[in-house]
C-alpha positions as CSV (number, residue, x, y, z in Angstrom):
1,X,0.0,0.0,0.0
2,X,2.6,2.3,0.6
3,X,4.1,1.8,-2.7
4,X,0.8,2.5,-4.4
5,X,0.5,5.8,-2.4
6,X,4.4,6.7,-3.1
7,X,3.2,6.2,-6.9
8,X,-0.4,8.1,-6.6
9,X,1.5,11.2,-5.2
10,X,4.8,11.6,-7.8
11,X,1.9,11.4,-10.6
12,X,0.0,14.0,-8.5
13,X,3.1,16.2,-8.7
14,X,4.0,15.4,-12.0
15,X,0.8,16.9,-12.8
16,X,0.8,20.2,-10.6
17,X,4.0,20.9,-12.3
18,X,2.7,20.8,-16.2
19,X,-0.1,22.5,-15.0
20,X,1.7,25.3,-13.5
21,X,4.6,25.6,-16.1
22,X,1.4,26.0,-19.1
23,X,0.9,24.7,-22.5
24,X,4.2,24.2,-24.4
25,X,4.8,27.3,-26.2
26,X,4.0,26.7,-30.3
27,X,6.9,26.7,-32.3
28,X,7.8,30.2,-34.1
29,X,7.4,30.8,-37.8
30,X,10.1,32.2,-39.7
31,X,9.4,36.0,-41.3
32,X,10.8,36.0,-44.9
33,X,11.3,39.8,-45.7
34,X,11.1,40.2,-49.6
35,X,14.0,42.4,-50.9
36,X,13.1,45.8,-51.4
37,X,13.3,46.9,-55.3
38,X,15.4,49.6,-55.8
39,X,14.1,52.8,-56.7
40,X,14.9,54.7,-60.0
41,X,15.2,58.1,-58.7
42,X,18.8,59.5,-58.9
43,X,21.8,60.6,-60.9
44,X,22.6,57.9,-63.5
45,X,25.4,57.5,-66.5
46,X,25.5,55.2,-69.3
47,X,26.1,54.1,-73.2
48,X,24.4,53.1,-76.1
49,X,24.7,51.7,-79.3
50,X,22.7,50.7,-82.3
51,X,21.0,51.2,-85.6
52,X,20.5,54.4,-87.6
53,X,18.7,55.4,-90.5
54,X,18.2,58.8,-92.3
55,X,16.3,60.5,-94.6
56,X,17.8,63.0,-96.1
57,X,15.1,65.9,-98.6
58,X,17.6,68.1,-99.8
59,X,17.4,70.4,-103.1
60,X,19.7,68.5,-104.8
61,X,17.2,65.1,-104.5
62,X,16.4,62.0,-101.7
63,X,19.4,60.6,-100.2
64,X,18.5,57.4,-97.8
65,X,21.6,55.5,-95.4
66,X,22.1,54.0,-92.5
67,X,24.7,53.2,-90.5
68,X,25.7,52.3,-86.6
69,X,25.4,54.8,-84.1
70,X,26.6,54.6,-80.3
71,X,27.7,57.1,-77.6
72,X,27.0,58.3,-74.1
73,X,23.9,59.0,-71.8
74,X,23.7,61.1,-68.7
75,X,20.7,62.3,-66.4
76,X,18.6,62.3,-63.3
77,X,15.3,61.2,-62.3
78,X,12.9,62.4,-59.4
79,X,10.2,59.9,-58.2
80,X,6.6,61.4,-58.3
81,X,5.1,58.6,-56.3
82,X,2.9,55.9,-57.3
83,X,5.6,54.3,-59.3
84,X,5.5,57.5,-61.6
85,X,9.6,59.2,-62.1
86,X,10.2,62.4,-63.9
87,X,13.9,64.0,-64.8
88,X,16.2,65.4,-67.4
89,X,18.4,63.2,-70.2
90,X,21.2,64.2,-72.0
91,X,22.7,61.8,-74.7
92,X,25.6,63.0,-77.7
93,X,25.7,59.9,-80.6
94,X,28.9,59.6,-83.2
95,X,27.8,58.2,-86.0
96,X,29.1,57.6,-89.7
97,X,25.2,58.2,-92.2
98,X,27.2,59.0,-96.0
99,X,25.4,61.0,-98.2
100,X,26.3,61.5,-102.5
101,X,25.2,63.5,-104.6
102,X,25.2,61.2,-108.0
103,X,25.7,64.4,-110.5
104,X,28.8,66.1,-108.2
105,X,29.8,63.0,-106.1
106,X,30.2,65.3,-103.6
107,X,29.8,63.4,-99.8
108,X,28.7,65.0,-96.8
109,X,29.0,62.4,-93.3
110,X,26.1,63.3,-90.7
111,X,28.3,62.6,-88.1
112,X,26.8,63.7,-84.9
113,X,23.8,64.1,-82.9
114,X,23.1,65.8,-79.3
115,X,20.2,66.0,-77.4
116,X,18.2,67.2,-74.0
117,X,15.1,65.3,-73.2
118,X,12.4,65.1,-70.8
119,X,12.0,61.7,-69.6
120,X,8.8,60.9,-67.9
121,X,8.7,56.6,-67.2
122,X,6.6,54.0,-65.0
123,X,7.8,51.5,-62.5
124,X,6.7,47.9,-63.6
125,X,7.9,45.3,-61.3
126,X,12.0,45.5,-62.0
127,X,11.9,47.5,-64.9
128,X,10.9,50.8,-66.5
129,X,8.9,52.2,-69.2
130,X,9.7,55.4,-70.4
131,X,9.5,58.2,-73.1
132,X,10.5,61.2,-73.7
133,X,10.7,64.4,-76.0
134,X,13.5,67.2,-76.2
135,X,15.7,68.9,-78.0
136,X,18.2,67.8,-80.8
137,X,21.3,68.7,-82.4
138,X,23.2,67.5,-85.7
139,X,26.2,68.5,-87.8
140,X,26.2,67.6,-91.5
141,X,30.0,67.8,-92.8
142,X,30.7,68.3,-96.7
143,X,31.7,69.3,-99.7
144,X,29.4,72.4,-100.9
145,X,27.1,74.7,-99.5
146,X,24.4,72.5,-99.7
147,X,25.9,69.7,-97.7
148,X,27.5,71.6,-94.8
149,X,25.5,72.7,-92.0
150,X,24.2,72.5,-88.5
151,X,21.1,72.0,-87.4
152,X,18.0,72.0,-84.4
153,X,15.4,70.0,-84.1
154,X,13.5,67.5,-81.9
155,X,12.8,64.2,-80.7
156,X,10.7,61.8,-79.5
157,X,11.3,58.2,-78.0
158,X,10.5,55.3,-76.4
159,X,12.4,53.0,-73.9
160,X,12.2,50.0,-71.5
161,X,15.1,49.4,-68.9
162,X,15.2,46.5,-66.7
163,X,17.1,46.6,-63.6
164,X,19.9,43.7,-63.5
165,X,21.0,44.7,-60.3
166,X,21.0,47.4,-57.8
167,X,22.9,49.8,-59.5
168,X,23.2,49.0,-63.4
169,X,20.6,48.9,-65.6
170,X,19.9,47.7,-69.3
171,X,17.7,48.6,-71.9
172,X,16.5,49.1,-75.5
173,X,15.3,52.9,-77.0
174,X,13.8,54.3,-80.1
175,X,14.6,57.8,-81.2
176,X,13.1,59.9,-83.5
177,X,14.8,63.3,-84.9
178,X,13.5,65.9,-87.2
179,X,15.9,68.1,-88.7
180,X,15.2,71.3,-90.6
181,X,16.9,73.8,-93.1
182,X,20.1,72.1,-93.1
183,X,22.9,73.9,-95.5
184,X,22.1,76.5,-98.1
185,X,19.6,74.3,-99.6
186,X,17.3,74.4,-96.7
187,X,17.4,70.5,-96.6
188,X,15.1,68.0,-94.0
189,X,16.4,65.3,-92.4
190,X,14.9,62.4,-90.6
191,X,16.4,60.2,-88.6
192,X,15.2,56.7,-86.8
193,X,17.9,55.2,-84.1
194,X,17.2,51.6,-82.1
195,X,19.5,50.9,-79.3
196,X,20.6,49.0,-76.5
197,X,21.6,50.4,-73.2
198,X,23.6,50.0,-70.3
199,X,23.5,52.6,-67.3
200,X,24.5,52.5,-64.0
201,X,21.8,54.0,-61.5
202,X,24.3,55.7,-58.1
């Protein structure tokens, strides 16, 4: 009987001691914290090359050419919220477009273009959509009047960069540039450019 007792009264205390120390605490689930997607405002530098065509309505008759086309890309962007970013973009291109006129052979090289644009773009997920319109700048080098000249104009685009990791970027652009009363001839010229892109964002 005594051993029964003995036995009755550890359970007893077994007992009062689970019951006092609680339930057993439920185990804790991990907290995965997504990475944050960097944000596109900020100073940013870069390069492009690519494709160019032109169109060239002078006096003397249609000229068409192409060529590559490649340079440098600078600028800032200011985040609006709601995804929405707004800033200033200045690109210069070298490129190579030949020109001939078949009854002088005389060659002019449209050799350059600057510009200042106004880029307004769009967060989508790691990546952003863009376009913009500004001001150009070209220089047509020749022989004769009516191939040597400078030029204003505009442009217009459209471009997507995708974010490959938190500070550079890559990307693809089409620009548009209208060019009037270059040289003595009071010439038009139109000019298409495709590219790919590589900036870093600081």
């Amino acid at each position: 009987m005594f051993r029964t007792t003995a036995i009755a009264l550890l359970l007893a205390s077994t007992a009062g001691i689970a019951h006092a120390a609680g339930p057993a605490p439920e185990p804790v689930q991990p907290v995965i914290i997504a990475a944050p997607t960097p944000s596109w405002q900020g100073a940013y530098v870069g390069g492009q090359i690519g494709y160019a065509y032109g169109d060239f309505s002078l006096d003397l008759g249609d000229f068409d050419n192409d060529s590559f086309i490649g340079g440098i890309t600078m600028g800032y962007l200011w985040g609006l919220g709601n995804g929405w970013y707004l800033g200033p973009e200045f690109q210069y291109d070298w490129a190579d477009i030949s020109i001939t006129d078949p009854d002088t052979m005389d060659t002019a090289t449209f050799d350059e273009i600057a510009r200042l644009k106004l880029i307004a773009g769009y967060e989508l997920g790691n990546g952003l959509l863009y376009g913009s319109i500004g001001y150009a700048y070209t220089n047509l080098d020749g022989v004769g009047d009516f191939f040597d000249g400078s030029s204003n104009g505009y442009t217009v685009g459209l471009g997507y960069d995708w974010r490959v990791s938190e500070n550079w970027a890559l990307g693809a652009e089409y620009l548009y540039q209208a060019f009037d009363g270059i040289g003595a001839g009071g010439g038009d010229v139109d000019v298409n450019t495709v590219y790919v892109k590589a900036t870093y964002r600081f």
